[in-house]
Every structure is written in C-alpha cells, then in structure tokens.
C-alpha positions as CSV (number, residue, x, y, z in Angstrom):
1,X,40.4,-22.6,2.0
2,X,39.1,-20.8,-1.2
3,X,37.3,-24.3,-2.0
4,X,35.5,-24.3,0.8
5,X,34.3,-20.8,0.8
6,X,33.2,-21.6,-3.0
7,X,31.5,-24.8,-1.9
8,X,30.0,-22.8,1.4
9,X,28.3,-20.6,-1.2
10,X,27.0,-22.9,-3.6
11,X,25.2,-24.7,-0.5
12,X,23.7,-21.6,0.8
13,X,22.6,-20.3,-2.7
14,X,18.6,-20.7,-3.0
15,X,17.4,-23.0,-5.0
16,X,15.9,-21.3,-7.9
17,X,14.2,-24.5,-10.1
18,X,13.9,-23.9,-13.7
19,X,16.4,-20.9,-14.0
20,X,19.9,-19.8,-13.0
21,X,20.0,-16.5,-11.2
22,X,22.7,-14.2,-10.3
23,X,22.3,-10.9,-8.5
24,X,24.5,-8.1,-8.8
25,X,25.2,-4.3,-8.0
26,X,26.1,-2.1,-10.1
27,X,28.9,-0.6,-7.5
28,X,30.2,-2.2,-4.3
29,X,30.2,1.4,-2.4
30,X,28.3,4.5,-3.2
31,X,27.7,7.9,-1.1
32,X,25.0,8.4,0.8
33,X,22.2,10.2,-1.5
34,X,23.1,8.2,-4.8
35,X,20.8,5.8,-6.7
36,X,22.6,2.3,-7.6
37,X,21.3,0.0,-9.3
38,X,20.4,-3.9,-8.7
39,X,20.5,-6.2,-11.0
40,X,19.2,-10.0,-11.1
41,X,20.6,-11.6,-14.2
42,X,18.1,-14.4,-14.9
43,X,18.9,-17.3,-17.6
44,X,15.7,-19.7,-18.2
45,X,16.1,-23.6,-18.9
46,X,16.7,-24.9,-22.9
47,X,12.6,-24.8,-23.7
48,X,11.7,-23.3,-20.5
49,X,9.9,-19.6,-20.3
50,X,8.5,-17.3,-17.3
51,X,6.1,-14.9,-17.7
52,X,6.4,-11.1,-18.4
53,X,4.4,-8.4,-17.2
54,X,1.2,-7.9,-19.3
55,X,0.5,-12.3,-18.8
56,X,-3.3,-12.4,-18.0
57,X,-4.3,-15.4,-16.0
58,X,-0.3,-16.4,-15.4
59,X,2.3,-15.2,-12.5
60,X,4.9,-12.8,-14.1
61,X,8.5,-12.8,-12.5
62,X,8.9,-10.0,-10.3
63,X,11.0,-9.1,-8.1
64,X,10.2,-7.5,-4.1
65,X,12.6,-5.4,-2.3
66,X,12.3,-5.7,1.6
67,X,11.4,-1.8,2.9
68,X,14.0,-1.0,5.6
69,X,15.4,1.9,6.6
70,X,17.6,4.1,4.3
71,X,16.6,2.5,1.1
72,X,14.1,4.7,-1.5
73,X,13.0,1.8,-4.2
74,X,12.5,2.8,-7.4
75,X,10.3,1.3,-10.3
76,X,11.8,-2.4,-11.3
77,X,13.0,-2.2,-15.1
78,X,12.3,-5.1,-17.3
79,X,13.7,-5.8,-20.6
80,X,11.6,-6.4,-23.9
81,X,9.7,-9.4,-23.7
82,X,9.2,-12.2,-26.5
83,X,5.7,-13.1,-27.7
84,X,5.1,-17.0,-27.2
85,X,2.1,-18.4,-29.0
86,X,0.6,-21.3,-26.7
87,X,-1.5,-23.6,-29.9
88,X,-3.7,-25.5,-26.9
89,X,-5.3,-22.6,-25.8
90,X,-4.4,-20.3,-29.3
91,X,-3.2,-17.3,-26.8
92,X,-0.4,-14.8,-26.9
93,X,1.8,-14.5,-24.2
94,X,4.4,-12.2,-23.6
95,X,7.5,-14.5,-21.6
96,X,11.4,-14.1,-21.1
97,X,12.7,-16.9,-23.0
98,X,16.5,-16.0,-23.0
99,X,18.8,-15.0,-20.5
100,X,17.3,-11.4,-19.2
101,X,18.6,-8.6,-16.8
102,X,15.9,-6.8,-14.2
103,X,16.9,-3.5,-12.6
104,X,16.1,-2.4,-9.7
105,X,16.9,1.5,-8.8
106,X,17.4,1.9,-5.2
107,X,18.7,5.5,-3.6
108,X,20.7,5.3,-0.2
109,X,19.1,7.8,1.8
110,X,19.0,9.1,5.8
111,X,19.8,7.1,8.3
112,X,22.5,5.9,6.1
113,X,25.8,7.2,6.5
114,X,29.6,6.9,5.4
115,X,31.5,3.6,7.0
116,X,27.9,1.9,6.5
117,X,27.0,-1.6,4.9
118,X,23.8,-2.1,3.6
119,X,22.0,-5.1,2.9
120,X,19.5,-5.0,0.6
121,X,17.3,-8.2,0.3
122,X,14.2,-9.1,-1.5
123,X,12.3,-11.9,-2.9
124,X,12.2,-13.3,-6.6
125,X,8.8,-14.3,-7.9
126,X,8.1,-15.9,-10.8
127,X,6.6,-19.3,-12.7
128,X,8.8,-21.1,-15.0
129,X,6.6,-23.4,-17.9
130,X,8.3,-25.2,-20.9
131,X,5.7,-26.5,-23.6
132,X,3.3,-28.9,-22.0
133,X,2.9,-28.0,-18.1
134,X,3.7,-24.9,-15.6
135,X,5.8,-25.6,-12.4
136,X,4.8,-24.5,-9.5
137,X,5.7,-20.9,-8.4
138,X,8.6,-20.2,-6.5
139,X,10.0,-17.5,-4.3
140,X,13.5,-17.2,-4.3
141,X,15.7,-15.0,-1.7
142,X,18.2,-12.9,-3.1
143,X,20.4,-9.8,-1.3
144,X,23.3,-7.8,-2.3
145,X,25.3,-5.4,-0.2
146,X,26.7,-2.2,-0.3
147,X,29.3,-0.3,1.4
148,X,28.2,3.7,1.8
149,X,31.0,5.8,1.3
C-alpha cells in the first residue's frame, strides 16, 4: 500500500525539466494571524543554470502565489546569486547554479479559522540554460497545505 501511494505521487508530481524541485512549509499547522513560510527547494542539472533576478533580456525564476482568500503574500526571498560570464555574447549574468531555497512569507488571515486546511498553490517560473542553448520556459504547479490551528 505505501508503494503505491509513493508511486501515485511520483506520477502526479509536475514535470519540472532541467531541475528537481521540492516544496515545503516551514510548519504543517499554524494559528490564524501567523506568517509561515514556503519554501521551494530548487536543485539545477550538472552544467545547467536559471536565471536570477537582475537577468536583462532572460526569464528569471520566480515564483506566483494564487490570491485566494485568507492568504496575505509577502515579498518572495531569494538567495545570493552567482555571476556567470556567457564568452559568446561577453555578458554578465547573475543565475542559480547550485541547489537554492526561495521563501515565500505568507500570513493566514480572516476568513481563516481553527480546524481549517489551507491550500496554498502557485506557479513556478523559470528558464533553465546549460552552456550552448536555453530551453524553453516552463511553468510548473506547486501547493502545500496547512492545517490552521
């Protein structure tokens, strides 16, 4: 039985080319009123890259929260970036290039009450690129959930 639930999730996990990713909360339950945090661990291809904020003229990963009701979303947090020298075009480039956290602050407001659930989902955007070409750009689901205490 446990098989198959692993296996059930590996088939509905969304294909995410280029990268692993693996979202996380950092609690299972919180009380109505408090700010959690969601996390998207991200882990690029050997000599694959995506983009960081500040890429002019490339799509940066980024990550979209769904509004609904009872969620406040804060401002995404992302981690230092590395500069990549591309030779072709002799540009600088900032671009995750190493396994990488985002955080996203969310706060569980009104309507939200104790014996709640909460799903949060959003959309993961990004373009992955090793040395010679760029992929194209994918959106990935992702959702975590939360129990209000």
């Amino acid at each position: 039985m446990v098989l198959l639930l692993l296996l059930a999730q590996l088939l509905s996990a969304p294909p995410t080319p280029h990268i692993k990713m693996t979202a996380r909360a950092s609690a299972a339950e919180a009380r109505a009123g408090s700010t959690i945090r969601l996390f998207v661990d991200v882990t690029p291809d050997p000599k694959v890259h995506v983009y960081a904020p500040g890429a002019k003229d490339y799509i940066p990963i980024a990550l979209t929260i769904t509004p609904r009701a009872g969620i406040k979303v804060g401002k995404l947090v992302y981690p230092k970036s590395q500069d990549w020298y591309f030779e072709p075009l002799k540009e600088h480039v900032p671009v995750f290039d190493v396994p990488f956290r985002l955080e996203q602050p969310i706060t569980l407001a009104a309507p939200l009450k104790a014996g709640d659930r909460v799903t949060v989902a959003g959309v993961l955007n990004y373009q992955a690129c090793d040395e010679a070409v760029c992929f194209n750009p994918v959106s990935a689901p992702v959702s975590w959930s939360v129990a209000v205490q």
